[in-house]
N, C-alpha and C positions, 0 to 999 in steps of 0.2 A: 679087275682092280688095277688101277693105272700109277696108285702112289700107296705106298704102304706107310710111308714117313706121313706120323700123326691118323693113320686110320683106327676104325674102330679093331679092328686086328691085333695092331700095334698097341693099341691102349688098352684092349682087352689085356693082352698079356701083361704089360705093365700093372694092372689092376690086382690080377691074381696074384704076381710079388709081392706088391702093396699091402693086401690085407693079407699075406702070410705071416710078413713082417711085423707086421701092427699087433695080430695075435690076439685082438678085442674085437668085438663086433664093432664096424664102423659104419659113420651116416655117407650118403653122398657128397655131401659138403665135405668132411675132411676125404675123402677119395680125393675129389677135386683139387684141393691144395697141396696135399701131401703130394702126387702126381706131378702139380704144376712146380713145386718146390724140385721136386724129385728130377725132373727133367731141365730145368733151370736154374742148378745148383749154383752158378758162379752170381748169379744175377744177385743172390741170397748169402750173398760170401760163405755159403758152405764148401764148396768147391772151387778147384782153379781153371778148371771149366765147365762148358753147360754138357750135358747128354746129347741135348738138341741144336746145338750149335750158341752162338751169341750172337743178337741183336739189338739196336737201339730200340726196336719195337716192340720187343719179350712182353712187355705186360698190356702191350692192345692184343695180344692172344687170348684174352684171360676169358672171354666171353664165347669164343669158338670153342677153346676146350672145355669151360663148362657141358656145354651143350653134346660134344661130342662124350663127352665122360658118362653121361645118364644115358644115352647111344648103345657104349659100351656095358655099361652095367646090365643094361636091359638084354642085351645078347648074351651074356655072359649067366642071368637068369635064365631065360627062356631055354640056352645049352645046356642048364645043371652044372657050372661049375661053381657057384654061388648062389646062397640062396637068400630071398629077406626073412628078416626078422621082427617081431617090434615087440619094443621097449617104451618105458614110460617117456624116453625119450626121444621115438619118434621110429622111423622104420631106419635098421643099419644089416651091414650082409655080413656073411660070413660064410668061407669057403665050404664047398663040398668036396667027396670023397676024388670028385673027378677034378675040382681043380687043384685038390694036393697032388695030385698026378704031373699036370700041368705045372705045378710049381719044382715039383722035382726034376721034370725034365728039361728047366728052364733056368735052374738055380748057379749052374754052372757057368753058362757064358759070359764072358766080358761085361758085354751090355749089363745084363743081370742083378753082377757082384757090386756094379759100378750103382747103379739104381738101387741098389738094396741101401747101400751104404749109405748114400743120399736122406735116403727116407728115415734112416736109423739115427742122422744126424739132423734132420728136420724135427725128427719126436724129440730127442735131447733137448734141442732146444725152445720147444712151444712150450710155452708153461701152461698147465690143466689141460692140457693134450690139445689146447685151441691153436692150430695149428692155422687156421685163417686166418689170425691176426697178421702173423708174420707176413700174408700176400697185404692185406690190409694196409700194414705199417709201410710195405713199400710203396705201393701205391699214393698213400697220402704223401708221402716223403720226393715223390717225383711230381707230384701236383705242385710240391711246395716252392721244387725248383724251377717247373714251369712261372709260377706266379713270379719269381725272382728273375730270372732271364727276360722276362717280356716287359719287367718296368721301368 
């Protein structure tokens, strides 16, 4: 492995925070945002700064970590630290025995406390837990100043 920054690794673990945190069964989709929020907290004025650093390009990310996110999901199934579920609406995971293990022995570090907190202030603030809008809204919000800078 040559880069661990943004690997399936990397994301796996953030994963298993994630839906400790969350404490509901969750779909892929808010994995996705809640993660991309999570790690791009300044971008989202939750934070005064990002986990991942800060770029003017943060949100052309949005399509690689999708894709890496179901990546990770996927390993993180097939290892038993999460398992699916489904509900009426739709298939969402929720941890197993092995990744409250994992979340215990990962609850502690900096990174961690930092990223939990993140995600804790991303739920606070999505209202009916749609927590995609928030990527949503920013996105249409930077289209809007594209269209305004280029006329």
């Amino acid at each position: 492995m040559s880069n661990i920054f943004n690997s399936c690794y990397e994301i796996s673990l953030r994963i298993v925070l994630l839906i400790k945190v969350i404490n509901i069964p969750i779909n892929s989709e808010n994995i996705f945002a809640y993660d991309f929020i999570g790690t791009y907290a300044k971008e989202f004025d939750l934070m005064d700064i990002s986990l991942n650093g800060d770029s003017e390009f943060t949100l052309s990310k949005i399509s690689l970590r999708r894709k890496k996110i179901i990546e990770s999901i996927n390993y993180l199934v097939i290892h038993k630290y999460i398992s699916p579920i489904c509900d009426i609406d739709g298939i969402k995971y929720i941890l197993l025995e092995k990744g409250n293990s994992l979340y215990n022995k990962l609850k502690d570090t900096a990174y961690a406390q930092k990223y939990v907190l993140t995600i804790k202030l991303a739920k606070n603030l999505s209202e009916n837990n749609n927590v995609l809008n928030l990527i949503l809204n920013k996105i249409v919000g930077a289209k809007k100043w594209v269209f305004i800078l280029n006329r």
